[in-house]
FIGU-272425 format. One line per 8 residues: number of its first residue (from 1); their letters; for each residue x, y negated, z negated of C-alpha. Coordinates in steps of 0.2 Angstrom, whole numbers. Last residue first. Layout:
N
NUM) a) X/Y/Z ~ ...
This chain:
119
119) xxxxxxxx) -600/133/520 ~ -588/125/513 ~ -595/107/511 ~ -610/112/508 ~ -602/118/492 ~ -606/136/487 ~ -619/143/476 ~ -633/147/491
111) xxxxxxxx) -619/159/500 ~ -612/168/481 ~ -628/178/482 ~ -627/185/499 ~ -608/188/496 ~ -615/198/480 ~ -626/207/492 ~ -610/211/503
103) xxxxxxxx) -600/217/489 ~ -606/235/488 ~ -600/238/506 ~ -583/233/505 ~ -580/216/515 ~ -570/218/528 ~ -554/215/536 ~ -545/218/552
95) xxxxxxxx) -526/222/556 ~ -512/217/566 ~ -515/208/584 ~ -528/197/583 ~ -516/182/584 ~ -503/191/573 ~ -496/174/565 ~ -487/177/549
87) xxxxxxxx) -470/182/559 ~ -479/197/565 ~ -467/210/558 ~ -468/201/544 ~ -488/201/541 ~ -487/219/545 ~ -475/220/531 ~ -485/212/520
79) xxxxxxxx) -501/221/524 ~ -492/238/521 ~ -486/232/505 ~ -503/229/500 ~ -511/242/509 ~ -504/256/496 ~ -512/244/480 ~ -526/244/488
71) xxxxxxxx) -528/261/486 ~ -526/274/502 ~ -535/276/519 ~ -536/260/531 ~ -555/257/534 ~ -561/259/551 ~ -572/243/557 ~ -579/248/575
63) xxxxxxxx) -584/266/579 ~ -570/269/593 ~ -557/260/580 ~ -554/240/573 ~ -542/245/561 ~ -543/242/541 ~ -540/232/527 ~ -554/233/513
55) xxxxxxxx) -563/220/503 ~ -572/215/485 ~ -566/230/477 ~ -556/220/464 ~ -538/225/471 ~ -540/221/487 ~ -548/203/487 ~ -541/199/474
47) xxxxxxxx) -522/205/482 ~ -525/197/498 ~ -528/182/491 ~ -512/183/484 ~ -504/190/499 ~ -511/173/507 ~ -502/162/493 ~ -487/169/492
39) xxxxxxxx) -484/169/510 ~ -489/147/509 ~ -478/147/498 ~ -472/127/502 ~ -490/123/500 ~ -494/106/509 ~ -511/114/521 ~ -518/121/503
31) xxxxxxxx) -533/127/507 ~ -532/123/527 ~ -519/137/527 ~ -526/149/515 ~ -543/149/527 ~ -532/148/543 ~ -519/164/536 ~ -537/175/530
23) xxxxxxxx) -544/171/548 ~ -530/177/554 ~ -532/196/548 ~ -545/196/560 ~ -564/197/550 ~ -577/210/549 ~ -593/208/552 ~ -610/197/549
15) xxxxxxxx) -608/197/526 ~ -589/193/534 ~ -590/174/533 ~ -599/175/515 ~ -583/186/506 ~ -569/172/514 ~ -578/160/508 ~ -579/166/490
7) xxxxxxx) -561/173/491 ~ -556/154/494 ~ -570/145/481 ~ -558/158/468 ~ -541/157/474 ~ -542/139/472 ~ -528/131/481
């Protein structure tokens, strides 16, 4: 799975709105469709994602995306155990994600770079 092409994708499809937690599991999923860590390898995602600004876990709320409060290193663990509780398939259920607001012109960007393939 390359992390990288993966975060980019995931960073184009919410330049239009926020994404259900599962789209992050499908995109991981068809990435490396063999992986026996296939956890390891969505809370890894999760984790660039997170940690390097690029997006933010939140709620769906009366004003639409509402971010979690706390550092991404507090909705890790949170994410995970969500995840859990879940049994990795919340089906809309769980959480939302979104790209941070400075990181939608570089999604912009990253859109003309990627494989047709990928898009």
């Amino acid at each position: 799975m390359n992390a990288d092409l993966v975060a980019r994708k995931l960073l184009i499809e919410g330049l239009d709105d926020w994404l259900p937690i599962d789209r992050i599991l499908d995109v991981v999923r068809d990435g490396a469709p063999e992986a026996e860590d296939f956890h390891e390898n969505v809370m890894s995602i999760l984790e660039k994602l997170l940690m390097e600004g690029l997006m933010q876990a939140g709620d769906l709320g009366e004003a639409g995306f509402e971010a979690w409060a706390g550092t991404a290193e507090s909705m890790l663990p949170r994410l995970h155990t969500g995840l859990d509780r879940f049994d990795w398939a919340p089906f809309g259920g769980f959480c939302c994600i979104a790209n941070t607001s400075q990181r939608k012109s570089s999604a912009h960007m990253s859109a003309h770079t990627l494989p047709r393939c990928v898009r």
